[in-house]
C-alpha positions as CSV (number, residue, x, y, z in Angstrom):
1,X,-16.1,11.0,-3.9
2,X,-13.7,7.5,-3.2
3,X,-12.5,4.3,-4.5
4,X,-13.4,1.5,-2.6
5,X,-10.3,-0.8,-3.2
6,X,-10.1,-4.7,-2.1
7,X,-6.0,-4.8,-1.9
8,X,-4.4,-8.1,-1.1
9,X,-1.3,-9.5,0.0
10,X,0.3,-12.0,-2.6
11,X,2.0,-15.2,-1.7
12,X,0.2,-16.1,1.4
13,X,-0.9,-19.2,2.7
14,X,-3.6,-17.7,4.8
15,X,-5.9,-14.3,2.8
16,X,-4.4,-11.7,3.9
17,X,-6.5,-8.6,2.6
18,X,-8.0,-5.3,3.7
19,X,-11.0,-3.6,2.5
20,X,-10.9,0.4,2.0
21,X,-12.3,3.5,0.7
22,X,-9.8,6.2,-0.4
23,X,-11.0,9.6,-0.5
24,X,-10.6,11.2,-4.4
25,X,-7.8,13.5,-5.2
26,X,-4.7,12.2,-3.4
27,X,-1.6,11.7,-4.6
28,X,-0.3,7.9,-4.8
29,X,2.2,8.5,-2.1
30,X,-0.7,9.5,-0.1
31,X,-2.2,6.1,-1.3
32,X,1.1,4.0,-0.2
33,X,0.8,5.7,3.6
34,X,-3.0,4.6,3.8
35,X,-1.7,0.9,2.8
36,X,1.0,1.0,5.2
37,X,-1.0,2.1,7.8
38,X,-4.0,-0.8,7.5
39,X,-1.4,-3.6,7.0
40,X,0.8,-2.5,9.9
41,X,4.3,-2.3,7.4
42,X,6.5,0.1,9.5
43,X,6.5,2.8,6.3
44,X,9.7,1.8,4.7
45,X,9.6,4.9,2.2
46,X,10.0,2.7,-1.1
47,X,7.5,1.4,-2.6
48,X,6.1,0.9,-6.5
49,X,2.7,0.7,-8.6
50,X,2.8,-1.1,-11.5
51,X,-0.3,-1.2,-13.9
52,X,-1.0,-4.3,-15.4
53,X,-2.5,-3.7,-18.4
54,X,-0.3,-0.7,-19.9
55,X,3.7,-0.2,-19.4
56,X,3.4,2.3,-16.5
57,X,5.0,2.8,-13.1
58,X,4.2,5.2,-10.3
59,X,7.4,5.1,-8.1
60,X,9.2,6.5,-4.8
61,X,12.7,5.1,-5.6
62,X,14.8,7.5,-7.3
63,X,17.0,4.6,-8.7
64,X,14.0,2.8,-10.0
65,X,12.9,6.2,-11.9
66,X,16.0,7.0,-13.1
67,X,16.7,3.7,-14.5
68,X,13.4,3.5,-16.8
69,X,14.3,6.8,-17.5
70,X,17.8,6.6,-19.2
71,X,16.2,3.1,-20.8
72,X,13.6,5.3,-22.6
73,X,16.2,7.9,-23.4
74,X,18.8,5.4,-25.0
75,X,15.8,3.8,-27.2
76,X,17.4,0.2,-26.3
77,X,13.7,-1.1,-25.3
78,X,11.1,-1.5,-27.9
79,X,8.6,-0.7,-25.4
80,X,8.5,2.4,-23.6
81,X,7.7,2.3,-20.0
82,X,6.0,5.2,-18.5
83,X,7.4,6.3,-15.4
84,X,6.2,9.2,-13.1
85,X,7.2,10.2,-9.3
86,X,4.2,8.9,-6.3
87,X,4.2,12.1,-4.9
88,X,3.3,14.1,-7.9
89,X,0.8,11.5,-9.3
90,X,-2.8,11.7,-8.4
91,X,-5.0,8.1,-8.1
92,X,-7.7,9.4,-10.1
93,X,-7.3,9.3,-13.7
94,X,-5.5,5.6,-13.0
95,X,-7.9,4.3,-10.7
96,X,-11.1,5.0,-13.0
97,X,-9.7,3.3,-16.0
98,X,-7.5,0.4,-14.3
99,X,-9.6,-2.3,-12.7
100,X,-6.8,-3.3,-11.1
101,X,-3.1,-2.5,-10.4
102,X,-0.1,-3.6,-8.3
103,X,2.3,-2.0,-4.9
104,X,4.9,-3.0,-4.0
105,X,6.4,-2.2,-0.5
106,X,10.0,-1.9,0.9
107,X,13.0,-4.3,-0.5
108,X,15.1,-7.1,-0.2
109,X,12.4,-8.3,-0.5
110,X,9.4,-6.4,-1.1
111,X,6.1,-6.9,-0.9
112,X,3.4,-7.8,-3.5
113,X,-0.2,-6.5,-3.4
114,X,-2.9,-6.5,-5.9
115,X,-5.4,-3.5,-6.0
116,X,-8.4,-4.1,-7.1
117,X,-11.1,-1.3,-7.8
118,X,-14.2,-2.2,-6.3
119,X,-15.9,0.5,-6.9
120,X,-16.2,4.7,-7.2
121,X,-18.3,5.9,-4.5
122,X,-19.7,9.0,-5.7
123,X,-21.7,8.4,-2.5
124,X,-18.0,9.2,-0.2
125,X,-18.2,12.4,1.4
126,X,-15.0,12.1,4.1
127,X,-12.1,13.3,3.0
128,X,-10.1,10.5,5.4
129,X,-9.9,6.8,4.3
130,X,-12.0,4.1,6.1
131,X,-11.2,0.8,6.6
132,X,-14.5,-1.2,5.7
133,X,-12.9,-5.0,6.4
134,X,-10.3,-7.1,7.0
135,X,-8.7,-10.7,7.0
136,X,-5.7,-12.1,8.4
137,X,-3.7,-10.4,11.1
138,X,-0.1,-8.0,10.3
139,X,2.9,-9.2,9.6
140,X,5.9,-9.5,12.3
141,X,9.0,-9.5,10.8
142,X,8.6,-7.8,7.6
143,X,12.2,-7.8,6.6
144,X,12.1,-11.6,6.5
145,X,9.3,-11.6,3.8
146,X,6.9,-13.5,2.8
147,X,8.2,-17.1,2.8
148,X,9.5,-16.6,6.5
149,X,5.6,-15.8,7.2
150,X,4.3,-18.5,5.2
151,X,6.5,-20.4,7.6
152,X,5.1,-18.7,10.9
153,X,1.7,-19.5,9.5
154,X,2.4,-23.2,9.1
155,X,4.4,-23.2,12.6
156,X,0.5,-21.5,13.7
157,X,-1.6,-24.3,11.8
158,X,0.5,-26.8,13.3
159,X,1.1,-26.3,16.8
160,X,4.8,-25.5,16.2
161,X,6.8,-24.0,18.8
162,X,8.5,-20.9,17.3
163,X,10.0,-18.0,19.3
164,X,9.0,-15.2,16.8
165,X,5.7,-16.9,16.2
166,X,5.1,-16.5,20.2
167,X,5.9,-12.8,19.5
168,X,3.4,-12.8,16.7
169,X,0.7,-14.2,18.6
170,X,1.1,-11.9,21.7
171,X,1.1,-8.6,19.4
172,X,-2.5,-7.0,19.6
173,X,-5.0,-8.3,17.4
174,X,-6.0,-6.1,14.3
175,X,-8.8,-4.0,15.3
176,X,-11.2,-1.9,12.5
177,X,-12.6,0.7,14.7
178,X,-9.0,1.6,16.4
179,X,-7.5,1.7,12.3
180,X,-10.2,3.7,11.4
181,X,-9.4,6.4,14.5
182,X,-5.1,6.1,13.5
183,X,-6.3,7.1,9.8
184,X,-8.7,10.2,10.5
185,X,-5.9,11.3,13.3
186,X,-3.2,10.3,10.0
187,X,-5.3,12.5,7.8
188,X,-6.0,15.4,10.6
189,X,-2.0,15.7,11.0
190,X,-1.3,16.3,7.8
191,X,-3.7,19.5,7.5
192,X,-2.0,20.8,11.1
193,X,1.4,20.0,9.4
194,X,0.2,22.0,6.2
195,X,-1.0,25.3,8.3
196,X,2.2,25.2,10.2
197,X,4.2,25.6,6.6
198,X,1.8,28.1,5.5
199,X,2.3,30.5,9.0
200,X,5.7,29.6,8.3
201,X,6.4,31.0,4.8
């Protein structure tokens, strides 16, 4: 089984969006890595879910988790916010009942997606993601955010001469079929990684 997910990048000028199916029974860190992988972000560890319909977080950032945690503890907010750990958080339960939920990648600034459940493929029988579809190329210079990249775009549109835009242009172009080989060989490395820990101990 998998959840075909339409996830989006906020903010842009131009769609930027990718179209996936997630294998069931991965843990929301595993989830962040697939969306890291098909948008090209160069894995910056951090990274956030928020729910949008319920006060929930699923998070990597110790200082993030903490924080919600002493705020529960000290009873100052009237609303409790649930807050869990990505790597010990599977997708399932959240992913059948939310319709749609929020990441955010990196910092300073981070980046906004929204998740959107498509649908659950009962029909899924890989236990690798697949990238289905795509719009809009990577980013270069993630670090600068989204409003530098909103500018490279309008530098694009309008025939603007720009030296990282140049850099932009000449990167390779976003290609399904050669994603779709980087996620089973992502997916492949991780059971070789597992066995070696298991001879190990």
């Amino acid at each position: 089984m998998g959840y075909e997910l339409l996830i989006k990048l906020c903010d842009c000028i131009e769609p930027v969006t990718r179209t996936v199916i997630v294998p069931s029974k991965i843990t929301f860190k595993r989830l962040a890595d697939i969306i890291n992988l098909i948008f090209g972000w160069e894995n910056n560890p951090l990274h956030s879910f928020v729910f949008m319909n319920q006060p929930k977080i699923i998070t990597s950032i110790e200082e993030q988790y903490q924080k919600i945690k002493d705020i529960n503890a000290s009873g100052s907010s009237k609303t409790k916010c649930s807050v869990s750990k990505s790597n010990g958080v599977l997708i399932d339960q959240y992913l059948k009942e939310q319709p749609s939920l929020q990441y955010f990648y990196g910092d300073n600034p981070p980046w906004e997606h929204v998740i959107e459940v498509i649908a659950i493929r009962e029909d899924y029988r890989e236990v690798y993601p697949k990238l289905l579809s795509f719009t809009g190329e990577n980013v270069l210079n993630e670090a600068k955010g989204v409003t530098y990249f909103n500018e490279l775009t309008y530098y694009k549109q309008n025939n603007i001469e720009n030296s990282d835009l140049n850099a932009l242009e000449s990167k390779p172009k976003m290609n399904l079929n050669l994603v779709n080989i980087y996620l089973q060989a992502s997916f492949f490395r991780r059971i070789l990684k597992g066995k070696k820990k298991e001879k190990k101990s």
